[in-house]
N, C-alpha and C positions, 0 to 999 in steps of 0.2 A: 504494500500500500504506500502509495506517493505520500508527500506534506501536503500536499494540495486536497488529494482522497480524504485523508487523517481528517482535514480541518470543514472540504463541504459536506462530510455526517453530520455533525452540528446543523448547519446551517440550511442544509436539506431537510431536516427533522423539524428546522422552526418552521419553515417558508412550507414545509407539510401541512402542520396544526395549522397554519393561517389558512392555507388555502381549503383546509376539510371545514375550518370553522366558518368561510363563505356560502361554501358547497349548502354544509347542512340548514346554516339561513335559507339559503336560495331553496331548501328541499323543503325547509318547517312553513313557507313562507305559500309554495305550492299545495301544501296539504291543510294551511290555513286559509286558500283564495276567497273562501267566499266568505268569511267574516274578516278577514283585512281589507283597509282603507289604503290602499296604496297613494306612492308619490315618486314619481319619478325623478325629482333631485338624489332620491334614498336608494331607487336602484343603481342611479349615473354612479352615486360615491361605492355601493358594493362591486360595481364594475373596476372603477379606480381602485380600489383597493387589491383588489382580484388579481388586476394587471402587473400592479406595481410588486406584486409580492413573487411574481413570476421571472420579472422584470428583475430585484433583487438577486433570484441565484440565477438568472440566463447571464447577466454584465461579468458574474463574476470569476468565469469560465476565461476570463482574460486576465487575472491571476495565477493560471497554473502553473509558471514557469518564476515562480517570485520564488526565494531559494531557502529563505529565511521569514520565520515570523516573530514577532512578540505579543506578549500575550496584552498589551495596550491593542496593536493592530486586529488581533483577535474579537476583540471587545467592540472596536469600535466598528468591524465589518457585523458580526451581529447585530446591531442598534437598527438598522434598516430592517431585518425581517420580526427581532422583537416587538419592534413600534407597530409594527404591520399586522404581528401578532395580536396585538391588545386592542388594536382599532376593528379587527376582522371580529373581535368575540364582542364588541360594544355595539357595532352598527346595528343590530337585532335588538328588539327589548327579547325580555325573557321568554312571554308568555305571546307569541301572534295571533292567536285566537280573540279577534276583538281590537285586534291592536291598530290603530293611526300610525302611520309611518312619517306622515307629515308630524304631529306632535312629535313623535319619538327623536326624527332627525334634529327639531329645533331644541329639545329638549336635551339631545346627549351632543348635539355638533360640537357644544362650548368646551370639554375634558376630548372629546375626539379632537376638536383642531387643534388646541396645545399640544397634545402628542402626536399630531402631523407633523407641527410646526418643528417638534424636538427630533422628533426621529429626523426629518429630512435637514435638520442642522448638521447633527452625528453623522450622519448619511454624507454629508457637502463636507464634512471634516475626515471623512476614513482616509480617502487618498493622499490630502496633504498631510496630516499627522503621521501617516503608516509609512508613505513612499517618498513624502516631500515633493511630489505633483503642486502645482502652484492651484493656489484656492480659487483665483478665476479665471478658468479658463472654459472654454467653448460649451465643452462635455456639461461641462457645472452649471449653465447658465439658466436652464430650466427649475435649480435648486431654489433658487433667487426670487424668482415668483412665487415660486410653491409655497417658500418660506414666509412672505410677505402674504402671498395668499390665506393660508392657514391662518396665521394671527388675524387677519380681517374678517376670518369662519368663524373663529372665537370668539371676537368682541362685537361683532352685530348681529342682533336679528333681522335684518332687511332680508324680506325675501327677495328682491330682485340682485342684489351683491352675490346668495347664495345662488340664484337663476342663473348669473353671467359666469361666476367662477366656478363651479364645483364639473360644469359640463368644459369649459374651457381646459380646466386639469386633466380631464381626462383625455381629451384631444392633444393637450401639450404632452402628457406622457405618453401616447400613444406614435405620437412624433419623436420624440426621444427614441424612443424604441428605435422606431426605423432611420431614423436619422446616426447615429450613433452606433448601433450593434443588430442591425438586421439581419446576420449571420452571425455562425461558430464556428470554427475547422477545427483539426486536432494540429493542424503546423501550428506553428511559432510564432 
């Protein structure tokens, strides 16, 4: 087993739980239709979230030739699929039987955006901390909105702020994607 094997167990194992605890929203959520009040800001952000946790261990397949780690680097490539972790198991209330999704999301967005907000700090800090990659550059730029965005998810209720940005994120991350890392190969 490589360093790189060694290190994405871990990190396959978070970016797992996030992605089942999506899954089984999206399954509690189907077996709830006909007494849920959907909203489709709530689906846009479980789709964001979805993406991004995917998004998380697909980039990171461009570390496997890093030769050395510490366990700060460790920690702080974590922080991306932990954060991802804790907002995948929030975006649901408990019980969907009966449940508003419009309340819910206005309700949990304000503890969800701050741990947007952090995760994608940590997230915008791995490479420079870890590799000494410089903090702004190209790849990063979408961190920058995100970051600014988030806190703006947090501190208002405006529904038309959450209207513009939360579909916007998911387009900018979906752009990232392909902009950025729309393939993997096993060379170098």
């Amino acid at each position: 087993m490589s360093l790189f094997e060694f290190l994405m167990v871990l990190v396959s194992i978070i970016v797992g739980l996030g992605v089942a605890e999506v899954l089984t929203g999206v399954a509690r959520l189907i077996r709830s239709r006909d007494s849920t009040t959907r909203y489709w800001i709530h689906s846009c952000i479980v789709a964001l979230v979805f993406f991004a946790l995917i998004q998380q261990w697909w980039e990171l397949w461009n570390l496997r030739d890093v030769p050395e780690w510490t366990f700060l680097s460790l920690i702080l490539m974590l922080t991306g699929p932990m954060g991802l972790f804790l907002i995948a198991h929030l975006i649901f209330p408990e019980s969907l039987k009966g449940a508003d999704l419009r309340n819910h999301y206005y309700e949990s967005i304000r503890p969800i955006g701050w741990l947007a907000a952090l995760t994608v700090f940590f997230t915008a800090m791995f490479r420079p901390v870890a590799f000494g990659s410089p903090l702004l550059e190209l790849d990063n730029a979408t961190s920058l909105i995100f970051l600014a965005g988030f806190i703006a998810l947090s501190t208002s209720r405006n529904s038309t702020l959450h209207t513009v940005l939360v579909p916007l994120f998911l387009v900018l991350l979906l752009w990232d994607i392909v902009q950025w890392n729309p393939t993997i190969s096993p060379a170098g």
